[in-house]
C-alpha positions in Angstrom: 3.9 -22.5 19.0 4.1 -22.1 22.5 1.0 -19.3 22.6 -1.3 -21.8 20.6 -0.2 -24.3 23.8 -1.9 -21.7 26.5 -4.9 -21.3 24.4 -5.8 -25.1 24.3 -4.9 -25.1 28.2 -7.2 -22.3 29.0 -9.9 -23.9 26.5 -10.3 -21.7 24.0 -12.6 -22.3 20.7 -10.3 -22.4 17.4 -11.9 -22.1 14.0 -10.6 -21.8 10.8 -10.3 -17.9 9.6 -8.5 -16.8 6.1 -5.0 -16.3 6.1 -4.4 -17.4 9.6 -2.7 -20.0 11.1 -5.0 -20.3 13.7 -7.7 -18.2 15.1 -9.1 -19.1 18.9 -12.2 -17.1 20.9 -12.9 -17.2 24.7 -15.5 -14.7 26.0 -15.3 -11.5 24.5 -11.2 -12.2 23.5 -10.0 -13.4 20.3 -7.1 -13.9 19.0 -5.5 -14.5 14.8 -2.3 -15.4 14.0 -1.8 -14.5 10.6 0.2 -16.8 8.0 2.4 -12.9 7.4 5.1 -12.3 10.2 3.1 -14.2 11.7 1.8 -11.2 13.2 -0.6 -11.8 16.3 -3.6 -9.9 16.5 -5.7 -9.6 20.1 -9.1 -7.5 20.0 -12.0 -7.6 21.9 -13.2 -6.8 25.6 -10.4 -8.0 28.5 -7.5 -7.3 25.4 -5.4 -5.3 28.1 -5.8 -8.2 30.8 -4.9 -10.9 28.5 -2.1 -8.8 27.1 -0.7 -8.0 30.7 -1.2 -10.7 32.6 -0.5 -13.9 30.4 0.5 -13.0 26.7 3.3 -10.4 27.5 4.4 -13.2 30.8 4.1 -16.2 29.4 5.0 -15.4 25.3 7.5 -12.8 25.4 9.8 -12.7 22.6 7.1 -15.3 21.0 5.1 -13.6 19.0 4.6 -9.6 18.1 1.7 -8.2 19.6 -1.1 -6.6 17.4 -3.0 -4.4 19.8 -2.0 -1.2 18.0 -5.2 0.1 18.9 -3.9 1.0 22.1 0.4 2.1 21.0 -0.8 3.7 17.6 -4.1 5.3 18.3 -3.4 7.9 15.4 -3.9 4.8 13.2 -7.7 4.7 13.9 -8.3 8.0 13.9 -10.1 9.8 10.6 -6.9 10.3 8.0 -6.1 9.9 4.4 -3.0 7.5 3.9 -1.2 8.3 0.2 1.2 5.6 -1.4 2.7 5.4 -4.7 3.9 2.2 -7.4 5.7 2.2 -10.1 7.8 4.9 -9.1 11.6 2.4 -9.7 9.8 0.0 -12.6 11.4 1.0 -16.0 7.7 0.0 -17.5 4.6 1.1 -16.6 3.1 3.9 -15.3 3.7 5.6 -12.4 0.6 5.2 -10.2 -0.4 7.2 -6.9 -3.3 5.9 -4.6 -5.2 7.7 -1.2 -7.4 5.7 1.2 -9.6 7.2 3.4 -9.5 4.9 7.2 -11.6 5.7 10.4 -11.8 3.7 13.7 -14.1 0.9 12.0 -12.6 0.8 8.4 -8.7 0.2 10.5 -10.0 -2.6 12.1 -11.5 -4.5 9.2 -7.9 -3.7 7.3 -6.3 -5.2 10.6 -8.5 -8.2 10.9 -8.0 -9.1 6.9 -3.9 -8.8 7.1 -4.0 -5.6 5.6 -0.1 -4.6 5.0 2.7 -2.6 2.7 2.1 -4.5 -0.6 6.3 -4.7 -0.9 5.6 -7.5 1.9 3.1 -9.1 -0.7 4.8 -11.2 -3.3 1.6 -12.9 -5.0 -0.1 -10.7 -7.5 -3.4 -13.2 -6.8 -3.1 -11.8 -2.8 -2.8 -8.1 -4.3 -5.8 -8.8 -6.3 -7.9 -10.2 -3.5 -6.6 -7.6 -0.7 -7.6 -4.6 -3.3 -10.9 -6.3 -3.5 -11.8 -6.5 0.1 -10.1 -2.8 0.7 -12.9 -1.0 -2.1 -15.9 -3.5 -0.3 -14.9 -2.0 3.2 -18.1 0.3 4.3 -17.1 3.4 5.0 -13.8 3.5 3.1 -12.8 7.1 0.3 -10.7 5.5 -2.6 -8.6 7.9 -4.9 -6.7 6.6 -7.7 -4.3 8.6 -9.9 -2.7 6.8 -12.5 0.5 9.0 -15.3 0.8 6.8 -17.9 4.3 6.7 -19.8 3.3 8.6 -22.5 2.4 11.7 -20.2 5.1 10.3 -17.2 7.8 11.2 -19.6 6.0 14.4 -20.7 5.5 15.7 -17.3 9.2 14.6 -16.6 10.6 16.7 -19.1 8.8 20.1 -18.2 9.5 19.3 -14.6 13.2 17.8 -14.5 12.7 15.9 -10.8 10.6 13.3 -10.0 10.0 14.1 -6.7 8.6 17.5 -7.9 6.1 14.7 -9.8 5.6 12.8 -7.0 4.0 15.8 -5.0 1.9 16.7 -7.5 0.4 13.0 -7.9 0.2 13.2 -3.8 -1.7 16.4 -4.1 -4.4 15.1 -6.6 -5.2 11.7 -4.6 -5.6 14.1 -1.5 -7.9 16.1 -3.4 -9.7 13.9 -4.9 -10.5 12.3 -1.5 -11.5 15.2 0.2 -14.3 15.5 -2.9 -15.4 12.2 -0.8 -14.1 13.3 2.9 -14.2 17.1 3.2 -14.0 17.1 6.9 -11.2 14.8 6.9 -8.3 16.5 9.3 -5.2 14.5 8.4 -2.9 12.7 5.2 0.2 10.8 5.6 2.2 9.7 3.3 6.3 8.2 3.3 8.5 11.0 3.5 10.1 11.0 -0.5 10.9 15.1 0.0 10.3 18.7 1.4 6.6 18.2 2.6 6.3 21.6 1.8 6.4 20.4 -2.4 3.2 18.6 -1.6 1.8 21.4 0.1 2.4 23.8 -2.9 0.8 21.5 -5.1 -2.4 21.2 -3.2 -5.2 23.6 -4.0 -7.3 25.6 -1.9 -8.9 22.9 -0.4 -6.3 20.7 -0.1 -4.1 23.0 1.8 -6.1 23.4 5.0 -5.8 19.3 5.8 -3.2 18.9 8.2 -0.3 16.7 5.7 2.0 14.8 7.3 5.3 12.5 6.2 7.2 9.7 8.1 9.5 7.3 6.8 8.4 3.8 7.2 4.5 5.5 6.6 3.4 1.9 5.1 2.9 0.4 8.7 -0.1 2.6 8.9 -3.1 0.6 7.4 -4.4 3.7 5.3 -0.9 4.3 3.6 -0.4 -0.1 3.4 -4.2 -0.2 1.6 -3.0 2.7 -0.8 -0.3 0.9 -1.3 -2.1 -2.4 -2.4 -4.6 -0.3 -4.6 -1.7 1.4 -6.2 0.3 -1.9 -7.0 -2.7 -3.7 -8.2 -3.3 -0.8 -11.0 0.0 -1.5 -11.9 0.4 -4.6 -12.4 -3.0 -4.4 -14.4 -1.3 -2.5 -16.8 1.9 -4.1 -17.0 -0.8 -7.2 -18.0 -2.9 -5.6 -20.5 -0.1 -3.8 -22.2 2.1 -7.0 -22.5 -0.7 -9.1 -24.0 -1.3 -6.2 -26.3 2.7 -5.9 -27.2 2.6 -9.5 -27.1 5.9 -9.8 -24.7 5.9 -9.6 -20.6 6.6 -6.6 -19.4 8.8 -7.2 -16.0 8.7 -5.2 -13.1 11.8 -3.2 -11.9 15.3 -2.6 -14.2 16.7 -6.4 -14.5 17.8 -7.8 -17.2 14.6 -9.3 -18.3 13.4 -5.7 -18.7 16.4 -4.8 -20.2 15.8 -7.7 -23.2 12.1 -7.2 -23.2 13.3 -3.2 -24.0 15.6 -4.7 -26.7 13.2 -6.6 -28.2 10.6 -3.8 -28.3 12.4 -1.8 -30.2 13.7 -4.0 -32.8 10.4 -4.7 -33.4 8.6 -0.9 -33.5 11.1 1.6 -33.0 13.1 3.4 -30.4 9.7 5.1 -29.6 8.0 2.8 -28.5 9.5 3.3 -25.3 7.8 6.5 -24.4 4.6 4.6 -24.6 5.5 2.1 -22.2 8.4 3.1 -20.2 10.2 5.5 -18.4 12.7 7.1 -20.5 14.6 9.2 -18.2 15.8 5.6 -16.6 19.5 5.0 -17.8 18.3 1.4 -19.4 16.6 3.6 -21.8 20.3 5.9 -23.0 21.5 2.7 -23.0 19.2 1.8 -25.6 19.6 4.9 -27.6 16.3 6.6 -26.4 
């Protein structure tokens, strides 16, 4: 890679970092290139000169920059971020996770390749990134998890998922401000009226300014959310399988759709509220 080329020119000090290609230091300047994208990643004093004056010149087009310090200050400011998985699986539960992110917590999720778990396809990496997300100092965790059983319950009195959605947003921002209460700000992707969320929020909840953007994952709160939510997930999509004794896929392929088959030849028709959703059409189809 042609920016690995200057570095060595200009003598800079590699050493080996997790997840990176290649990580190089000269003065107060250091730069990762993360195995992901690869996304490039510049911190440290004289950023903006070495930005300006030689990676922006001489790399353009090379590599994308990672100084969103200075383009997405928002990021690093004090704010919840609010995710959700299990929202399109036909098993599992529907799970919705909050992170709390300041100045200091954003940078630690930036320097360990913190990112929208979709962009994750190892469950091992999920796993480890959750891990280093709930060891962060600092960092508010809020984890609120509707298993089938109550998914389809909740369903049925409320006819729309995004109505369910909301109210699964609402309790993750709640529960965080138990931890944060003088945190200003959540975001979360824009699913529906933002104003569903804000009916669902309690007293508390509704003085915190709530916002929603589509493509919300790029921000690291919303992206660690996202990895805490997943990794529930797939824990129960683990446990309950071994428990079942068959592998309960992700998504509506036609794995799940077997795996359904063969669930309910062995136990029953119900046994799909237990483990699945059954407003999803593979459930009619199975006579749910």
């Amino acid at each position: 890679m042609q920016l690995r080329k200057l570095l060595e020119e200009e003598g800079w000090e590699f050493e080996p970092k997790p997840y990176t290609l290649y990580y190089g230091r000269k003065g107060k300047v250091n730069v990762a290139v993360y195995e992901k994208g690869p996304k490039v990643v510049v911190q440290g004093k004289g950023t903006e000169e070495f930005v300006t004056f030689r990676l922006e010149p001489e790399i353009l087009g090379e590599a994308k920059i990672g100084y969103e310090e200075v383009h997405a200050p928002e990021m690093f400011a004090p704010h919840f971020g609010i995710d959700e998985s299990g929202k399109g699986d036909f098993f599992g539960p529907l799970v919705i996770a909050g992170a709390y992110v300041d100045a200091d917590i954003a940078r630690d999720f930036l320097k360990a390749g913190i990112q929208d778990s979709k962009k994750i396809g190892s469950d091992a990496r999920i796993r480890a990134l959750a891990q280093m997300i709930r060891e962060t100092p600092g960092v508010a965790l809020s984890v609120v998890e509707i298993p089938p059983l109550k998914y389809n319950e909740l369903y049925q009195k409320i006819g729309n998922l995004n109505r369910l959605l909301a109210w699964g947003h609402a309790r993750a921002i709640e529960n965080l401000l138990e931890q944060r209460p003088d945190c200003p700000r959540a975001l979360s992707d824009q699913f529906a009226n933002p104003a569903l969320i804000q009916r669902a929020l309690m007293a508390k909840g509704r003085e915190i300014q709530l916002d929603q953007r589509t493509k919300a994952e790029s921000d690291l709160a919303v992206a660690a959310a996202s990895i805490i939510a997943r990794e529930r997930f797939i824990g129960w999509l683990e446990r309950t399988g071994r428990k079942h004794g068959v592998t309960l896929h992700r998504g509506v392929s036609a794995q799940v759709k077997s795996t359904a088959r063969e669930l309910v030849a062995n136990h029953g028709p119900g046994i799909l509220r237990e483990l699945a959703k059954t407003h999803f059409k593979t459930a009619q189809e199975l006579g749910q």
